[in-house]
C-alpha positions as CSV (number, residue, x, y, z in Angstrom):
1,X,151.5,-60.9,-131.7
2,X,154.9,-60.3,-132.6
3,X,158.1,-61.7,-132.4
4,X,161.7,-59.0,-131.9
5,X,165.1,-60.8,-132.3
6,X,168.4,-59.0,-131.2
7,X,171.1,-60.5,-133.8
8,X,174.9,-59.5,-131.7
9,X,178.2,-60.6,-131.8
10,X,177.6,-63.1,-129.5
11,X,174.4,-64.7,-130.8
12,X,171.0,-64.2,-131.4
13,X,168.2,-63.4,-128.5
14,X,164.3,-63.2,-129.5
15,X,161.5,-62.8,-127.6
16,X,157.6,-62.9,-128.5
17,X,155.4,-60.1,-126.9
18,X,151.6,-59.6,-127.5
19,X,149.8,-56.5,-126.0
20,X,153.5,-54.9,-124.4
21,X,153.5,-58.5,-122.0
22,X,156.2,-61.1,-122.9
23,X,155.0,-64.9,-123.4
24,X,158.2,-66.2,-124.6
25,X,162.0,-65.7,-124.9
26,X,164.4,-68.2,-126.7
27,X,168.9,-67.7,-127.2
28,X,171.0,-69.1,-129.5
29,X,174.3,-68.2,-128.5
30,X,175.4,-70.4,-131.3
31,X,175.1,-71.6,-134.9
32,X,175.4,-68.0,-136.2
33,X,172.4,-68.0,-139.7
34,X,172.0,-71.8,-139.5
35,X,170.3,-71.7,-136.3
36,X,167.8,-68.4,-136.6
37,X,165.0,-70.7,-138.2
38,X,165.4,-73.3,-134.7
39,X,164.6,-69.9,-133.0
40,X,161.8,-68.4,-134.8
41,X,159.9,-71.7,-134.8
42,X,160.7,-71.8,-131.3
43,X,159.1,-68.8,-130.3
44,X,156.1,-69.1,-132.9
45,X,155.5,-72.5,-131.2
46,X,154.8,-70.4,-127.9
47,X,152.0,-68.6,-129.0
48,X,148.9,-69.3,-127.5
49,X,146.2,-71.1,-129.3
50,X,143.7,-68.2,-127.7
51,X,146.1,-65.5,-129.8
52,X,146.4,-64.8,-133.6
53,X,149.1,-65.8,-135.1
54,X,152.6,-63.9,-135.9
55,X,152.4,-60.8,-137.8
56,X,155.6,-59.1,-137.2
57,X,158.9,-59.9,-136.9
58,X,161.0,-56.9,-136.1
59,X,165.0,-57.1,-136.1
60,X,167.5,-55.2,-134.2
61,X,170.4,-56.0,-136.7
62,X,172.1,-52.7,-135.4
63,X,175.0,-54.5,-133.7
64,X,176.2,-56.0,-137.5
65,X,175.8,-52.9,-138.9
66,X,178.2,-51.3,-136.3
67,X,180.2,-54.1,-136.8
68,X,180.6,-53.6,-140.9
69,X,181.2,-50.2,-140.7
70,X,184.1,-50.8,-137.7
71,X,185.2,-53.8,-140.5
72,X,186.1,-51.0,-142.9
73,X,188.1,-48.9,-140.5
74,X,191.6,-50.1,-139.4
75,X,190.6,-50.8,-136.6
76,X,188.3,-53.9,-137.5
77,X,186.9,-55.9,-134.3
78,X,186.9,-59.8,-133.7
79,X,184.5,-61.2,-136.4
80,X,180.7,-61.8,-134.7
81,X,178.6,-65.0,-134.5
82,X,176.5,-63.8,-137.7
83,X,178.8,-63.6,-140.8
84,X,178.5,-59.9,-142.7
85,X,179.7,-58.2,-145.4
86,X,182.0,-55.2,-144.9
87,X,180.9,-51.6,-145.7
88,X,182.6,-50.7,-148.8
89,X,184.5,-47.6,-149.9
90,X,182.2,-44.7,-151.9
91,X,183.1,-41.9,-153.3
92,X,182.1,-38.5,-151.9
93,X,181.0,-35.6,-153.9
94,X,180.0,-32.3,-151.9
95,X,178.3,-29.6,-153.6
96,X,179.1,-25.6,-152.1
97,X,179.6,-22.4,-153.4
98,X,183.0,-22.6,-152.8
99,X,185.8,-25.1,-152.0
100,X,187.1,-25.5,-148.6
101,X,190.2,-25.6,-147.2
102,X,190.1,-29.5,-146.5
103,X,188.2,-31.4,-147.8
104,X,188.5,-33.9,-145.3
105,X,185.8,-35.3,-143.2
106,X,187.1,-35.0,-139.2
107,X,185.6,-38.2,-138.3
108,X,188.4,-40.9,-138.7
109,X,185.6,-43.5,-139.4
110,X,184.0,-41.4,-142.1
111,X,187.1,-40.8,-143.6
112,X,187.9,-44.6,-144.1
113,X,184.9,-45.1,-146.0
114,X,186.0,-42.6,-148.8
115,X,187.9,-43.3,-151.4
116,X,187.5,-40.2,-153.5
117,X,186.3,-37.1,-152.6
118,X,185.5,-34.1,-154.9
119,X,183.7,-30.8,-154.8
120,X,181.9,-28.5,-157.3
121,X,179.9,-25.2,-157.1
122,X,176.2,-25.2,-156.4
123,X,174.3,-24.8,-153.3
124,X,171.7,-23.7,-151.5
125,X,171.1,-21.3,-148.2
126,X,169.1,-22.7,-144.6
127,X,165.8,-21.4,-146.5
128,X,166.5,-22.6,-149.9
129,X,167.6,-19.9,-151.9
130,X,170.0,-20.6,-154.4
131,X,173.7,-19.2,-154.2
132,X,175.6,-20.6,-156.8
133,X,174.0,-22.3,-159.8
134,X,175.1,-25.8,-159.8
135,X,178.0,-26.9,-162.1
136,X,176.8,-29.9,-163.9
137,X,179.5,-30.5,-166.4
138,X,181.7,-30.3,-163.6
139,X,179.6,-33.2,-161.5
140,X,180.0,-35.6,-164.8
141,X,183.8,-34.6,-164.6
142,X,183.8,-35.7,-160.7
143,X,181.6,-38.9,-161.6
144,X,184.3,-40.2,-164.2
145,X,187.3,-39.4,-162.1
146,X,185.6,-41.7,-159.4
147,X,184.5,-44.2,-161.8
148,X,188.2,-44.3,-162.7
149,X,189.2,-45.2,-159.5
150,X,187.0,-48.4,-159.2
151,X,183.9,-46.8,-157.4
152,X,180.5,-48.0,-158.1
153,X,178.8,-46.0,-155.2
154,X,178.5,-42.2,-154.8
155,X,177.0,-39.9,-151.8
156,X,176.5,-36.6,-152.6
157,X,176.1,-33.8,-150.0
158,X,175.0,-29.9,-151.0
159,X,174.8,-27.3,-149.1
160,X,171.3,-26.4,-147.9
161,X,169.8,-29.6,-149.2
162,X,168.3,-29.6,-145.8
163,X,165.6,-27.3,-147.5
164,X,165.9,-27.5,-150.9
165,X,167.5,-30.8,-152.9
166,X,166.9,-29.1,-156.0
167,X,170.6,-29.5,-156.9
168,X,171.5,-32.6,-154.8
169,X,168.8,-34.3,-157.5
170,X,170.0,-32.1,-160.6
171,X,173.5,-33.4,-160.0
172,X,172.2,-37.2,-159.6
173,X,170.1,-37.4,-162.8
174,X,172.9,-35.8,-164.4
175,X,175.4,-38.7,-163.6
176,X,173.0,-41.5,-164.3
177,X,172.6,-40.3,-168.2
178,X,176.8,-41.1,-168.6
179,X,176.7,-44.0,-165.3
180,X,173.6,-45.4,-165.2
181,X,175.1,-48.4,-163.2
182,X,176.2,-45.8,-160.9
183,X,174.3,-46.3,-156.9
184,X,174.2,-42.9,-155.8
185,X,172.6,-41.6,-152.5
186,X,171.4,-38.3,-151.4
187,X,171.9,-36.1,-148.0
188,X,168.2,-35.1,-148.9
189,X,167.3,-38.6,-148.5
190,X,167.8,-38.4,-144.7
191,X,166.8,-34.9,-143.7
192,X,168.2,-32.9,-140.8
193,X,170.2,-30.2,-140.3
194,X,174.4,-29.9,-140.1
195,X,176.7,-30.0,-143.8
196,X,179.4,-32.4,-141.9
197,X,176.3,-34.4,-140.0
198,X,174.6,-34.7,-143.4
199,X,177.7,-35.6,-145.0
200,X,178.5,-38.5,-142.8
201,X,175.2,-39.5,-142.6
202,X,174.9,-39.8,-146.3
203,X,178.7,-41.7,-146.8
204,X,177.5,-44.0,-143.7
205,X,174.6,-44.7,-146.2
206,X,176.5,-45.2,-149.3
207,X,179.0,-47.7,-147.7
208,X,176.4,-50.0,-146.5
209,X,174.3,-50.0,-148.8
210,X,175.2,-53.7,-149.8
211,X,176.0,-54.8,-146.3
212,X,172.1,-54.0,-145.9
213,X,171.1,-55.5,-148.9
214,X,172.2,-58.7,-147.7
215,X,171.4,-58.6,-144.1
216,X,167.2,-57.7,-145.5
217,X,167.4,-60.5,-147.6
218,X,168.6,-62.8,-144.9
219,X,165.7,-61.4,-142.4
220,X,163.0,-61.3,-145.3
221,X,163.9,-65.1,-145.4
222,X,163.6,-66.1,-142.4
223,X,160.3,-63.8,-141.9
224,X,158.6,-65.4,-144.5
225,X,159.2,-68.9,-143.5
226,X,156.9,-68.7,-140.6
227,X,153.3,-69.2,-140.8
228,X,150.7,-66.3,-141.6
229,X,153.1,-64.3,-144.0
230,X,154.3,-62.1,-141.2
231,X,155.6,-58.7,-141.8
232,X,159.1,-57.7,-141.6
233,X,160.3,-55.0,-139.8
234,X,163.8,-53.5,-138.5
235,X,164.6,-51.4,-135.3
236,X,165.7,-48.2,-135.7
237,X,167.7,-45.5,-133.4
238,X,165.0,-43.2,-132.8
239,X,162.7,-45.8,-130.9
240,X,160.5,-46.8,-133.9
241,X,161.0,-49.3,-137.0
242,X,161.3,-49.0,-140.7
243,X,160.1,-51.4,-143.3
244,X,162.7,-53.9,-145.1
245,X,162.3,-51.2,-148.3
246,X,163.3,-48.4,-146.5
247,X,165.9,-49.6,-144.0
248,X,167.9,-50.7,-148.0
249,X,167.6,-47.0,-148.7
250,X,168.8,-45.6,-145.3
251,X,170.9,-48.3,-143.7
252,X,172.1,-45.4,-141.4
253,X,168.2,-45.4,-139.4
254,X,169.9,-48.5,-137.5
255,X,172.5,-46.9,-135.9
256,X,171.7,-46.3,-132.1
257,X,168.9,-48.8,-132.9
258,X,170.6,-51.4,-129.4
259,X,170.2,-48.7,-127.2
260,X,166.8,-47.6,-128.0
261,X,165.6,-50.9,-127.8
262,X,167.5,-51.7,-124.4
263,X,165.5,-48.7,-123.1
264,X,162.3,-49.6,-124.4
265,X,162.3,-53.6,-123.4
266,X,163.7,-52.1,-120.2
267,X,160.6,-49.9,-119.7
268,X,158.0,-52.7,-121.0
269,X,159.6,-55.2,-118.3
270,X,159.5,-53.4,-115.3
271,X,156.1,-52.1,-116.6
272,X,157.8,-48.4,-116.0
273,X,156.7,-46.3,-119.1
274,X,158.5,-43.0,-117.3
275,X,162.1,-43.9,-115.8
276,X,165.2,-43.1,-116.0
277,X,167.1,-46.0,-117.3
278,X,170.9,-47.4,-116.2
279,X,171.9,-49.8,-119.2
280,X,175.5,-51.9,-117.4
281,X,177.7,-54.1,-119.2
282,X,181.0,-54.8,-119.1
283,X,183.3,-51.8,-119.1
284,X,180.3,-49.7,-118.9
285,X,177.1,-47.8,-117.7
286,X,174.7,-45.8,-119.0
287,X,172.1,-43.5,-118.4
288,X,168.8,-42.6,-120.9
289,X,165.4,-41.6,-120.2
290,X,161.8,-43.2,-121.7
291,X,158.7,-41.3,-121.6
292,X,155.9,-42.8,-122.1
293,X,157.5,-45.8,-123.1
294,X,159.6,-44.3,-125.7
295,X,163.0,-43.8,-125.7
296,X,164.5,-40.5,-124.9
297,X,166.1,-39.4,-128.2
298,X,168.1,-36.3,-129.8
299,X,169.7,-35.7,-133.2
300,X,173.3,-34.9,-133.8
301,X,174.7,-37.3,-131.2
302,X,178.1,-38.7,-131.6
303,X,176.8,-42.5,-130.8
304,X,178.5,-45.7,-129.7
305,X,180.6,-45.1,-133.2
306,X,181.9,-41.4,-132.3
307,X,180.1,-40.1,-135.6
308,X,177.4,-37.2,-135.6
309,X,174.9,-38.1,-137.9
310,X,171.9,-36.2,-138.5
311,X,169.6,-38.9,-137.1
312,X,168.3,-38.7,-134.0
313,X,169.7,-41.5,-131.3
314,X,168.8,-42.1,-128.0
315,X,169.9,-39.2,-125.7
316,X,172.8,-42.1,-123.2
317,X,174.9,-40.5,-120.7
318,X,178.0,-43.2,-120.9
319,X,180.4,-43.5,-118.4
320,X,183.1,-46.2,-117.2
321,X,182.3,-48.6,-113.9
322,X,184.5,-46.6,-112.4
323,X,181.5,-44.0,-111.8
324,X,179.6,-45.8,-110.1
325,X,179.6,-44.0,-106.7
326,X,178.7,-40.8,-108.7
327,X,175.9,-42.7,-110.5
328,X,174.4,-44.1,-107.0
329,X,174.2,-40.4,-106.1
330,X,173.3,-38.8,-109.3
331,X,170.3,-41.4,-109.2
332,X,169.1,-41.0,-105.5
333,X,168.7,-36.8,-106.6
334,X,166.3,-37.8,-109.5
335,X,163.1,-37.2,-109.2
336,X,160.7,-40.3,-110.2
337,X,161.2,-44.2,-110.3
338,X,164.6,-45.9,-111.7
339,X,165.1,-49.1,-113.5
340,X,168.5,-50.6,-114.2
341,X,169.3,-53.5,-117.1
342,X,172.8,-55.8,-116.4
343,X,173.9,-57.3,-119.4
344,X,176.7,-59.8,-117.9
345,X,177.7,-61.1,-114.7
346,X,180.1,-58.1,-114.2
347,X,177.0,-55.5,-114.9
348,X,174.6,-57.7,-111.9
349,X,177.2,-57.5,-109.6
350,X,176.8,-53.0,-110.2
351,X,173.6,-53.8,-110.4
352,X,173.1,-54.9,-107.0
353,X,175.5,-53.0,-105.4
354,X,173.4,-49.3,-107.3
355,X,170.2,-50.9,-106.0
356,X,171.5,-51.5,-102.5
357,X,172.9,-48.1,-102.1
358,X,170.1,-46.4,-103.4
359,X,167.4,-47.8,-102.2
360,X,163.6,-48.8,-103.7
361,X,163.8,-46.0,-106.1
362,X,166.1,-48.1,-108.0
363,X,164.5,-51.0,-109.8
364,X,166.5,-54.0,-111.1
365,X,165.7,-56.1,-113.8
366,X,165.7,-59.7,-113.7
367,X,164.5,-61.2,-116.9
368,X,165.4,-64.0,-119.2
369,X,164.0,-62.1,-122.1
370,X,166.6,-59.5,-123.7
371,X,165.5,-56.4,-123.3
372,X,166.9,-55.4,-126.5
373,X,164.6,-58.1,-128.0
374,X,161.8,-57.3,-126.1
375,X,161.9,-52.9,-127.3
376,X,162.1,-54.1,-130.5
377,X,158.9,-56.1,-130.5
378,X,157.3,-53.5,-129.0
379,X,158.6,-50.2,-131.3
380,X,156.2,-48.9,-134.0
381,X,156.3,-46.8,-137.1
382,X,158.3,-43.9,-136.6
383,X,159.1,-40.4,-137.9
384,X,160.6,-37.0,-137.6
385,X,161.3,-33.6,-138.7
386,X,164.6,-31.5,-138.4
387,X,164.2,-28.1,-140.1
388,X,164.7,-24.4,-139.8
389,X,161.9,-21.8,-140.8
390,X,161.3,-18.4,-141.1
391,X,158.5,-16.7,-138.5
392,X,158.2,-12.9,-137.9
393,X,154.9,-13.6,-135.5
394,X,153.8,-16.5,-133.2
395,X,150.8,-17.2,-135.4
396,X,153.6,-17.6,-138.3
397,X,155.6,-19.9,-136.4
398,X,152.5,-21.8,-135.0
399,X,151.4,-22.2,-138.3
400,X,154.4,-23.8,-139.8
401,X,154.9,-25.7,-136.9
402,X,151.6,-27.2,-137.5
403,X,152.4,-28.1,-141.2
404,X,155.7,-30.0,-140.3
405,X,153.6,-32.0,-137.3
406,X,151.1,-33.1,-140.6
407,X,154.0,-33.6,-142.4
408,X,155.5,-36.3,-139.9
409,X,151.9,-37.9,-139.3
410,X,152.1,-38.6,-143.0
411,X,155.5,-39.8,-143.2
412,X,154.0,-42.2,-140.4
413,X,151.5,-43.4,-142.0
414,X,154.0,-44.0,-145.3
415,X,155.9,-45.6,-142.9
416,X,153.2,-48.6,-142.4
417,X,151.1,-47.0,-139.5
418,X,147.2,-47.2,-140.0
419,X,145.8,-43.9,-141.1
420,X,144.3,-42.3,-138.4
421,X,146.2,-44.1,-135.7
422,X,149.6,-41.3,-135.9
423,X,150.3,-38.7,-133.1
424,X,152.7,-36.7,-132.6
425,X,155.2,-37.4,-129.8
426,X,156.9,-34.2,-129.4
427,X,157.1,-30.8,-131.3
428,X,159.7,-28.2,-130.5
429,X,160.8,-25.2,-131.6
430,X,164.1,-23.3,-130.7
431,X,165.0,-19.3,-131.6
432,X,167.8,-19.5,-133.8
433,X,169.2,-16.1,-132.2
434,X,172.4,-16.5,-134.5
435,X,170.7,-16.7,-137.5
436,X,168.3,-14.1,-136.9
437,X,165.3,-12.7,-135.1
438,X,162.6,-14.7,-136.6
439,X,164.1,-17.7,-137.1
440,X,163.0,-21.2,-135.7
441,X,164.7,-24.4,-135.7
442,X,161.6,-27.0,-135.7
443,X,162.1,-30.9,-134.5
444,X,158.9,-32.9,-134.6
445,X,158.5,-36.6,-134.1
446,X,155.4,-38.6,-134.7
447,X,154.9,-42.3,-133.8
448,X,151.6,-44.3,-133.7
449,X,149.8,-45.5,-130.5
450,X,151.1,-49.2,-129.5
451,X,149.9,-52.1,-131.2
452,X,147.3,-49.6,-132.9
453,X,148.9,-49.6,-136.3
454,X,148.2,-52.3,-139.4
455,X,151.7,-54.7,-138.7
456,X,152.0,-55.7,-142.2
457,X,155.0,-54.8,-144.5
């Protein structure tokens, strides 16, 4: 049995689900912290006395992660229900064979989380050959420069660390002999493919790496104050969940974490594993996709923040409410059933207008659980694989397509999943024309089936 709490701007919404079906669902518009243990106990008090009791607690803390990254920027938005700590400036060290023209990051977010930014030679190519040797004495000349100017956090970003973080790490043990108080993160610590996607996704990391620290500890807290030592989770943007340990290493994971959850609960509470999904709020509409009960996703998405990060995010075609005759029409031609989730009184005012023009197909949801709540109850250990490999034949390619499907099964079962109980979800690979004849770009993601997995931390 497990409980999944939504903690927004506007409050805090949980819900308790056991076996994908929804027994309780408790708000607390209110009361910010002070008023989370009210609505755990709440919920716990629900349970059944025919059920075990709680072993998981899985937060979708994705909306005060957005909001301490936006805090940062200069554009920061009205402070939410929940108080949390600002992401905080880092310094940004890029490691390439040569220097760029700018060294600028084009995302204006990304940018207002660096305060210094430096670049020395090293590097690797997309298979992990080196291309310059890496200039160490030159990284402890970048580290003190940024040390100088008040930073106690460094990302560091090299090229073709997607395959090989031989230098990436080189660089990092280097600058802990002369700053060993020094927090540095890694672009090989996320994976995927893209220098500026990697670089933002490893500065996004950087920044909030005490905003997470704080926000874990909170949720560990109240987690462990309920009865039966349940395990605590967090919802992540690919549709899965990350343990409390890994979500302080990669912060980032959260991002797109409210949509992939919106979809899921969506899916779980129409009891419609394969729809399309229209998410409406205020302002806006979306569409996404869930197969099988899983959240469409994709990686190098721009997101709800503009910023392409290298982790994959639920695949949302957003438009104003403006659209919605072209949305009524766009959802009569799809082929298959149709669910839509308002989120306000504007959004069920669409929502009934969508469902009248388009007729049965379109499904709306009327729940006084969150949906958001409810998909992240239901998500599971989660993992994936963005890569590019060399294959001069199909039993090549085949091959090291099967390694990377093993490879995110394990990182599954790492992840907290029962051994034994990981599949993968899809496996892809794409002809990289550009870069060659035999050259594959491989994306593999690996969950566990529901409820099937142990639930502890």
């Amino acid at each position: 049995m497990r409980i999944g709490v939504r903690l927004g701007a506007h409050g805090a919404d949980g819900t308790l689900v056991h076996a994908d079906r929804v027994l309780a669902a408790a708000r607390r518009p209110d009361g910010g912290w002070r008023g989370l243990p009210a609505l755990l106990r709440e919920l716990s008090a629900a349970a059944p006395s025919t059920v075990d009791t709680i072993d998981t607690v899985v937060w979708n803390i994705a909306p005060l992660i957005e909001h301490a990254l936006l805090a940062a920027g200069p554009r920061a938005p009205a402070p939410p229900a929940f108080t949390v700590p600002p992401a905080v400036p880092v310094a940004s060290l890029l490691v390439m064979p040569r220097a760029p023209r700018a060294l600028a990051h084009p995302s204006e977010l990304v940018r207002s989380l660096i305060s210094w930014r430096g670049v020395i030679p090293g590097g690797h190519d997309l298979f992990g050959a080196e291309l310059v040797p890496v200039d160490l004495d030159a990284a402890v000349r970048a580290a003190t420069e940024a040390r100088a100017a008040g930073l106690g956090t460094l990302a560091i970003t090299a090229t073709g660390a997607s395959n090989s973080v031989a230098h990436e790490e080189a660089v990092a043990a280097r600058v802990r002999e002369e700053f060993p108080d020094l927090r540095i993160r890694l672009s090989g610590d996320s994976g995927g493919l893209g220098l500026l996607e990697r670089d933002a996704t490893t500065v996004i990391n950087a920044a909030l790496l005490g905003t997470a620290e704080e926000l874990v500890d909170r949720c560990e807290r109240l987690t462990a104050a309920l009865p039966g030592e349940p395990g605590c989770w967090f919802a992540t943007g690919d549709g899965g969940r990350v343990s409390a340990k890994r979500l302080r290493a990669v912060p980032v994971r959260c991002l797109g974490a409210d949509g992939a959850t919106a979809l899921t609960g969506s899916a779980v509470l129409t009891r419609r594993p394969d729809a399309h999904v229209v998410l409406a709020a205020r302002g806006f509409i979306a569409l996404g996709r869930v197969d099988a009960g899983r959240p469409r996703i994709a990686p190098d998405l721009a997101g709800k923040l503009g910023v392409r990060t290298v982790s994959p995010i639920p695949v949302l075609n957003v438009r104003g409410t403006a659209a919605e005759p072209a949305l009524a029409a766009e959802l009569r031609s799809l082929v298959g059933p149709s669910v839509i989730a308002a989120f306000d009184r504007e959004a069920m005012d669409i929502a009934d207008r969508l469902c009248a023009e388009v007729g049965p197909a379109l499904v709306p949801l009327r729940s006084e659980a969150n949906p958001s709540a409810v998909g992240a109850a239901c998500s599971e250990p989660s993992a994936w694989l963005d890569i590019v490999v060399p294959a001069d034949t199909l039993d090549e390619l085949q091959r090291q397509q099967h390694l990377a499907e093993r490879q995110a099964m394990t990182l599954v079962a790492a992840a907290g999943a029962r051994p034994g109980s990981e599949r993968v979800i899809s496996s892809v690979a794409t002809a990289l024309a550009f870069l060659g004849r035999d050259v594959y770009r491989l994306h593999v993601r690996a969950s566990t089936d529901s409820e099937s997995e142990g639930d502890r931390a």
